[in-house]
C-alpha positions in Angstrom: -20.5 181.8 108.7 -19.8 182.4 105.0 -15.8 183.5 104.2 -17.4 186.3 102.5 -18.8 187.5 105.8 -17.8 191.3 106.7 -14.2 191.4 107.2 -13.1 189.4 104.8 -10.5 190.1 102.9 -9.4 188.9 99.3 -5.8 187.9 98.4 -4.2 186.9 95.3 -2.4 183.7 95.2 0.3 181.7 93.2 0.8 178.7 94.7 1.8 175.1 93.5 -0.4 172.1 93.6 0.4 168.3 94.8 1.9 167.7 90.6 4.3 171.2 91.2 1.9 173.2 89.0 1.8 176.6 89.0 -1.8 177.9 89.8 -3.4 181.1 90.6 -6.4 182.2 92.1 -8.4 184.2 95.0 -9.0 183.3 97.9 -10.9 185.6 101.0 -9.9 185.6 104.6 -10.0 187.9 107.4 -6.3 188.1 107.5 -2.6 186.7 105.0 -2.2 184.0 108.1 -5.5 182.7 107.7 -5.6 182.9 103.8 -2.1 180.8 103.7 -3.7 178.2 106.0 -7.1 177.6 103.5 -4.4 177.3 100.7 -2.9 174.7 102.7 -6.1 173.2 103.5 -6.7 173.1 99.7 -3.6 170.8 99.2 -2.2 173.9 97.5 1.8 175.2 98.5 1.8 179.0 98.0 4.3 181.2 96.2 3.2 184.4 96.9 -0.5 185.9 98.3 -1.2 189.4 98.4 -4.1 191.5 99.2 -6.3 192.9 96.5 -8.2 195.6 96.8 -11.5 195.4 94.8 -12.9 198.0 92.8 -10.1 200.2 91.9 -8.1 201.0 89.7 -7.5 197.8 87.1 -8.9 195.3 89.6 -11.8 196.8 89.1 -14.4 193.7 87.0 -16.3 195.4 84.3 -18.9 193.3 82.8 -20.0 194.0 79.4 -23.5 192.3 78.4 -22.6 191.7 74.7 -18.6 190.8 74.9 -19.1 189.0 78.9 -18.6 185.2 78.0 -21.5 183.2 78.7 -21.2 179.4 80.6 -22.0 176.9 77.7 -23.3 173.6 77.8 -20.0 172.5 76.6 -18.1 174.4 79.3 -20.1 172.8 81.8 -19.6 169.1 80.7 -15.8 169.9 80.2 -15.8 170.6 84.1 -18.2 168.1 85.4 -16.2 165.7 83.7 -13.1 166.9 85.0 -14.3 166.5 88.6 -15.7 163.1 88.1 -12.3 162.4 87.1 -10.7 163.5 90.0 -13.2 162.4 92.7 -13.0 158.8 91.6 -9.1 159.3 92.2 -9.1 160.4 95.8 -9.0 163.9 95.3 -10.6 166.3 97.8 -13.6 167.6 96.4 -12.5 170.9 97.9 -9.3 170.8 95.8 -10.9 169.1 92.8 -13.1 172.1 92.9 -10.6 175.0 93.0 -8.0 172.9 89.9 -11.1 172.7 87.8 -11.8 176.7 88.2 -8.1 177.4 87.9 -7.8 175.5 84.0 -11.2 176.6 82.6 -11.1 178.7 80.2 -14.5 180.6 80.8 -13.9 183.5 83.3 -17.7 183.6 84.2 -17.8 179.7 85.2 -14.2 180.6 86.9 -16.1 183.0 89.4 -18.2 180.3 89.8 -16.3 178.0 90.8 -14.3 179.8 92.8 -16.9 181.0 95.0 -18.5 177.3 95.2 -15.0 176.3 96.4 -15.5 179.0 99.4 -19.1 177.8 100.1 -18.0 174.1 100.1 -14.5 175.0 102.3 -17.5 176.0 105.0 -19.1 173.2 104.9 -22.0 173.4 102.3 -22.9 171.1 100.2 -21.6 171.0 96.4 -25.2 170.6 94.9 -26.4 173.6 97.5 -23.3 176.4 96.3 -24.3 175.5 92.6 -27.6 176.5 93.2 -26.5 179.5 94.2 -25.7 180.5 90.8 -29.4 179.4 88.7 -28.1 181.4 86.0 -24.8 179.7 85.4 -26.1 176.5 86.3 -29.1 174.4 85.3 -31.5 173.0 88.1 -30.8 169.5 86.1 -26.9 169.7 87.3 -28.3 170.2 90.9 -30.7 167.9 91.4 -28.7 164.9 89.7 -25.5 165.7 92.5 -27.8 166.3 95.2 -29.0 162.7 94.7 -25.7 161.6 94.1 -24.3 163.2 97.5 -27.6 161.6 99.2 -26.5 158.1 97.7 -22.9 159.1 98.1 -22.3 158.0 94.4 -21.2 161.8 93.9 -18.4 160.7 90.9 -20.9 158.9 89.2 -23.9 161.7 89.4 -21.0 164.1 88.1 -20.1 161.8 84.8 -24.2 161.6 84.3 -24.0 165.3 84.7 -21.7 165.3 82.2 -22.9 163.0 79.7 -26.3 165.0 79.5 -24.7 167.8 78.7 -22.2 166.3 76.2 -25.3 165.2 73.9 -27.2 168.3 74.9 -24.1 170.4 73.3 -24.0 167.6 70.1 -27.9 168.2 69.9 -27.1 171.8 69.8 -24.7 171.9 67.2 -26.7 169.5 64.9 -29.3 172.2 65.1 -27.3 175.0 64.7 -25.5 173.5 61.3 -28.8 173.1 60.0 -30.2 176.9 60.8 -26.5 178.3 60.1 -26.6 178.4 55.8 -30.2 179.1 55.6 -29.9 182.3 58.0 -26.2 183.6 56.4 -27.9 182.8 52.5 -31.0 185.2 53.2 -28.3 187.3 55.6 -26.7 187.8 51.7 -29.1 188.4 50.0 -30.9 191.2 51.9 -27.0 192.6 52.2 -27.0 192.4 48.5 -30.1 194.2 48.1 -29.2 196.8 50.5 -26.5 197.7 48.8 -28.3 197.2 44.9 -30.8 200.0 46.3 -28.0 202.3 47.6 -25.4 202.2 45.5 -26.3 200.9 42.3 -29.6 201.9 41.4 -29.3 205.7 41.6 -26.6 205.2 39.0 -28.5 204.0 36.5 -31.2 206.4 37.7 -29.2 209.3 36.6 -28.4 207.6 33.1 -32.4 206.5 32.9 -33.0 210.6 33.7 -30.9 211.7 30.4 -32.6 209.0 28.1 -36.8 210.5 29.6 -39.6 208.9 28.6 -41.7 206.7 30.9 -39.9 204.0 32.9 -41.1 200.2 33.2 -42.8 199.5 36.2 -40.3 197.1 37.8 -37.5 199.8 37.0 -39.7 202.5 38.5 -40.3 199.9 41.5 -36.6 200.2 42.3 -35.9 203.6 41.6 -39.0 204.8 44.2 -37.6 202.2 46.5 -34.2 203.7 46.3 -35.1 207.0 46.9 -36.9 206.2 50.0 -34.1 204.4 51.2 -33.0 207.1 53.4 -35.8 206.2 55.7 -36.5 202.7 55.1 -33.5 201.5 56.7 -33.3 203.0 59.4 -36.9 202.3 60.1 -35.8 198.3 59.3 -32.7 198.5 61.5 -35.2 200.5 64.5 -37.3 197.6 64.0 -35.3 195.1 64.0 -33.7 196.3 67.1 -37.0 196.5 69.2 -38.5 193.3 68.0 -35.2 191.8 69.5 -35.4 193.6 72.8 -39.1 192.3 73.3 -38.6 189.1 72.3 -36.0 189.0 75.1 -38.3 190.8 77.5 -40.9 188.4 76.7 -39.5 184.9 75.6 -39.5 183.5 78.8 -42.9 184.6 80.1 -45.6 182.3 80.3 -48.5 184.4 78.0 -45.7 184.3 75.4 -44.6 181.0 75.7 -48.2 179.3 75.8 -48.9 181.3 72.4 -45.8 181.5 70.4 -44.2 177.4 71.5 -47.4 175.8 69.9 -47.0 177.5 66.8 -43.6 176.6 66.5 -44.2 173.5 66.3 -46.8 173.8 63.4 -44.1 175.3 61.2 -43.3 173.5 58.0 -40.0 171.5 58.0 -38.9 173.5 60.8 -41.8 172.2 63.5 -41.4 168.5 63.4 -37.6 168.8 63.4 -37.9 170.8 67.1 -40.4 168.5 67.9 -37.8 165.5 67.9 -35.3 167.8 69.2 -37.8 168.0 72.2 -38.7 164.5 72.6 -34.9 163.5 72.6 -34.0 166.4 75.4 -36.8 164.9 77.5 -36.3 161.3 77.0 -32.3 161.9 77.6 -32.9 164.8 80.6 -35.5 161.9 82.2 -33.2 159.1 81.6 -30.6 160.4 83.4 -32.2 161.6 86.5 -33.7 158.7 86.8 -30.7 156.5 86.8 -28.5 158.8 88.9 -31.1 158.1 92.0 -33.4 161.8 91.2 -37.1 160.9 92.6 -39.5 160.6 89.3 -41.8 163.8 90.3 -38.7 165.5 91.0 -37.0 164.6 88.2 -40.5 165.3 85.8 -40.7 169.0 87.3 -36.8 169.3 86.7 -37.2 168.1 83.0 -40.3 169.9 82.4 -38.7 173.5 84.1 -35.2 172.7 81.3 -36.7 171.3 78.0 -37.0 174.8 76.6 -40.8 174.0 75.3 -44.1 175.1 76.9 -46.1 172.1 75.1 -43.4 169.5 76.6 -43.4 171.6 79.9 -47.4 171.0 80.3 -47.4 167.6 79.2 -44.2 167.0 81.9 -46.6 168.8 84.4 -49.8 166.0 83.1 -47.1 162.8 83.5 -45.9 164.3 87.0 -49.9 164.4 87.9 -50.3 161.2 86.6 -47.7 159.4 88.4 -48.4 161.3 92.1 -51.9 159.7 91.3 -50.5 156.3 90.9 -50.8 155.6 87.1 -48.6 155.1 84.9 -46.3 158.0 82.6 -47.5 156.0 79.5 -51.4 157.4 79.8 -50.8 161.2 79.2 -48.4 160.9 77.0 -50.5 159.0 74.5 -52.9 162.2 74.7 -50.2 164.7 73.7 -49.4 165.0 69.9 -45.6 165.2 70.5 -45.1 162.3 71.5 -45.2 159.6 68.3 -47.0 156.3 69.3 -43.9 154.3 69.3 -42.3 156.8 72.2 -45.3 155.5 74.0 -45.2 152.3 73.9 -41.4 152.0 74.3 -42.2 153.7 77.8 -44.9 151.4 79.1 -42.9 148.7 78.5 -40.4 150.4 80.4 -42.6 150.4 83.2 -43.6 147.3 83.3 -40.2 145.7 83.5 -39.0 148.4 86.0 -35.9 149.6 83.0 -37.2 152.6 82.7 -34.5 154.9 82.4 -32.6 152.1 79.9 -35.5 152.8 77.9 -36.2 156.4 78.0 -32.2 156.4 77.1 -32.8 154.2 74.0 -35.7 156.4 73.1 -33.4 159.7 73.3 -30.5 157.8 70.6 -33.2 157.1 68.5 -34.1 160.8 68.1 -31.1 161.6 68.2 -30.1 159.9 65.2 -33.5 161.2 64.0 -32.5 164.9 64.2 -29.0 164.5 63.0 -30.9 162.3 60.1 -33.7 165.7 59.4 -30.8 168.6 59.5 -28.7 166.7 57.2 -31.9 166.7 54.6 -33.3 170.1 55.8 -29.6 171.2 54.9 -29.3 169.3 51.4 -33.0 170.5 50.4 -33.2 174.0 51.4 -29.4 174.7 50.0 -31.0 174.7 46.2 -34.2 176.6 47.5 -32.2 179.3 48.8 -29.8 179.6 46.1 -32.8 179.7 43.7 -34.4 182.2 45.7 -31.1 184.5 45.9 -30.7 184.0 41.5 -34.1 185.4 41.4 -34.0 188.2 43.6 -30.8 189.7 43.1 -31.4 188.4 38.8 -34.8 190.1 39.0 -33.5 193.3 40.2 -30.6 193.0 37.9 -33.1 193.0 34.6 -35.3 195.5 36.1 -32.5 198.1 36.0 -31.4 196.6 32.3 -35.1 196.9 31.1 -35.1 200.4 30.1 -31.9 199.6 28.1 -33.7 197.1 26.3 -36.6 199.4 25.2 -33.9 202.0 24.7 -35.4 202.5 20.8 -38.9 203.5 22.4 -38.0 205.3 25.2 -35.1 207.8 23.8 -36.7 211.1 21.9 
């Protein structure tokens, strides 16, 4: 029976590990007596436990959507790492389990762990209480320790664990220095225009009403745009919100996926760069399975279900056929345009010397160092082109409104 069965209790604990730390945490049990003795059984000495009583007062857990912290990539290397660490010391998993929730910083991967530390104190499984949680935890993480607790090479599956994610958070970042200037640039300028149309436009408006005479058209451009602005913008910001709140409601459905992923991919600049960013998350995802003892069909449906990307997700699904069939992974990929030739052929000869996962893992540094090579140019090209684009908006608007000044001699009575 689960400690969370009816009857159980939760009590508050300080208590001192086996260095003379101080730690805190929860723990639930029908009774103090029996709540002292699982502290004990976690290697833990306690200070002080008392009851707390859930939903009242301040103890009450409010969850906000937009200020709750979500578990990162990052956050979850940082602990799989940590238990690796302490496994291949001697620790208790148990007790490995509840220090790790106890020093992370992330309250949601906290709760996490704490109630994984309860399931496991029962007697389940560490892969089995993760998967509890799908959506803290990636089916990736669970599969790789399930094999490693099959194999009992769990310390080893938990530093794979944790590699993966280390270059799935560097992936990450490379991608999100390359989208960052490009997105806060046009973020400006639209700011500035805003603000042009608002503030500074109907000034010059009143001065362009004392002079009469007809207006040029870019000046009268800005002046009806300012005048309607009382509307436009909250139309713009209404908008704006909706098309976020269906993307959300619809970005993970398939009839969205299969239309919208494709196109993606066909962008300019932007489409070959995911399109390596994809190759590497499969190539590194597959490696790693592989290597920490994951079955291949297993670990194809695993790395299809996480890479993010319909198009890799069916082509994952073609390879998986493939292989239940007997042939090789080389064959379908060869028919899928993702996948450049060379990725290919560095896979069949993977196969055919049984190294596999060595050379999936040499295919996912290559693209690495390909997308960290693509942002660093998409960054040093598109940094002119947006400032160019910037001069000449905010400039053009800037001699619109200065136009009728110049003509002054014509216009004026």
């Amino acid at each position: 029976m689960s400690a969370t069965a009816v009857g159980a209790r939760t009590f508050a604990h300080r208590s001192r590990d086996i260095g003379g730390r101080l730690v805190k945490g929860f723990v639930e049990a029908p009774s103090e007596t029996v709540a002292v003795a699982r502290l004990h059984g976690m290697g833990l000495s306690p200070v002080s436990v008392q009851e707390r009583i859930a939903g009242t007062g301040f103890d009450r857990e409010i969850e906000i959507p937009l200020l709750t912290k979500k578990v990162k990539i990052g956050d979850l290397a940082g602990s799989s790492r940590q238990l690796a660490t302490m496994t291949a010391a001697g620790l208790p998993l148990l007790r490995s389990i509840t220090i790790v929730g106890e020093q992370t910083s992330n309250p949601k991967l906290a709760a996490v762990l704490q109630d994984v530390a309860r399931e496991v104190e029962t007697g389940s499984n560490l892969s089995d209480a993760l998967a509890h949680h799908p959506l803290e935890i990636p089916p990736i993480m669970v599969s790789m320790l399930r094999a490693g607790e099959t194999g009992g090479f769990l310390d080893t599956a938990l530093n794979s664990v944790a590699t993966t994610f280390e270059k799935e958070a560097k992936l990450k970042a490379t991608i999100k220095s390359a989208m960052t200037y490009p997105i806060a640039v046009l973020a400006i300028a639209l700011i500035a225009v805003i603000a042009m149309l608002i503030f500074i436009v109907p000034i010059f408006k009143n001065m362009f009403a004392q002079f009469g005479g007809q207006l040029p058209l870019p000046t009268e451009i800005l002046v009806v745009l300012s005048d309607q602005m009382w509307w436009i913008l909250p139309v713009l910001l209404v908008a704006f919100f909706a098309a976020s709140m269906y993307y959300k409601a619809r970005k993970d459905t398939e009839g969205f996926r299969r239309r919208v992923h494709p196109l993606l991919l066909r962008v300019p600049i932007f489409g070959p760069l995911m399109g390596k960013v994809a190759v590497a998350r499969f190539a590194r995802n597959l490696s790693n399975m592989t290597a920490a003892g994951v079955p291949l069909l297993r670990a194809l449906a695993v790395v299809g279900q996480t890479s993010g990307n319909y198009v890799l997700e069916r082509a994952s699904d073609r390879v998986a056929e493939s292989v239940r069939l007997g042939r090789s992974m080389a064959a379908p990929l060869a028919d899928e345009k993702l996948f450049p030739p060379m990725v290919v052929q560095m896979i069949a000869v993977g196969e055919e010397s049984g190294a596999i996962d060595d050379m999936l893992a040499k295919v996912a540094d290559v693209f690495d160092d390909q997308v960290e090579a693509t942002a660093n140019a998409l960054t040093s090209l598109i940094e002119p082109l947006l400032i160019s684009v910037l001069g000449v908006v905010v400039g053009g608007m800037v001699v619109a409104l200065y136009l009728p000044i110049f003509t002054i001699a014509s216009v004026v009575h």
